[in-house]
N, C-alpha and C positions, 0 to 999 in steps of 0.2 A: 851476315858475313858472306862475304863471296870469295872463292879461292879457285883460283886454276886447276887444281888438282882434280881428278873426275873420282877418284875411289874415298869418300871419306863413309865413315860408317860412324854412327849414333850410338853411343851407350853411354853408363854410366859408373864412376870410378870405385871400384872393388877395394882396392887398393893402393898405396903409395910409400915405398920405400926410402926414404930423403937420405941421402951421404951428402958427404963435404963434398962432390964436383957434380955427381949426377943423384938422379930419382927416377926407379922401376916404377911404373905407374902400367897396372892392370885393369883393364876396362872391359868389363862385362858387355857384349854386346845384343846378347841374344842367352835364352837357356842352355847352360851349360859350355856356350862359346864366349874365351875370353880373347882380348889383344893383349900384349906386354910391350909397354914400348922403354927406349931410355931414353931418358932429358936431360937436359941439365937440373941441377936443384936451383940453380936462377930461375929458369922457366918455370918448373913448379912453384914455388914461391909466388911467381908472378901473376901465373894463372889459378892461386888461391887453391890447388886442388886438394879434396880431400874427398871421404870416402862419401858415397850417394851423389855426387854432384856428376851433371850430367855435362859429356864432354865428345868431342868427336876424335876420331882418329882416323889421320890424314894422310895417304899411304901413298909415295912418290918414289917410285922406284924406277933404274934406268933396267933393270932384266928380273926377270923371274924364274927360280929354279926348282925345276919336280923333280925326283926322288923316287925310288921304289925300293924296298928289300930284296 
């Protein structure tokens, strides 16, 4: 697969929450660090995801914002 995108990260699917329009899909990337992203449940469906299955996560953002307490 080749994608324009420059940040995708490799892990694999923890888990998958499916509703009627979207699916929380949690992807383990590393010990103790997860992603959570939301999809549509067309896309999951489409991309068969389910739990163990090895999947990337594909991070296209136009800004990024930091935070402190």
């Amino acid at each position: 697969m080749k994608i324009s995108a420059r940040n995708t990260i490799e892990g694999t699917v923890k888990k998958v929450i499916l509703g009627p329009v979207s699916a929380e899909v949690v992807l383990n990337v590393a010990p103790g660090i997860e992603i959570v992203a939301v999809i549509s449940a067309r896309s999951a469906k489409a991309l068969k995801l389910k739990k163990g299955k090895k999947a990337c996560a594909v991070i296209k953002a136009s800004s990024v914002m930091v935070a402190i307490d």
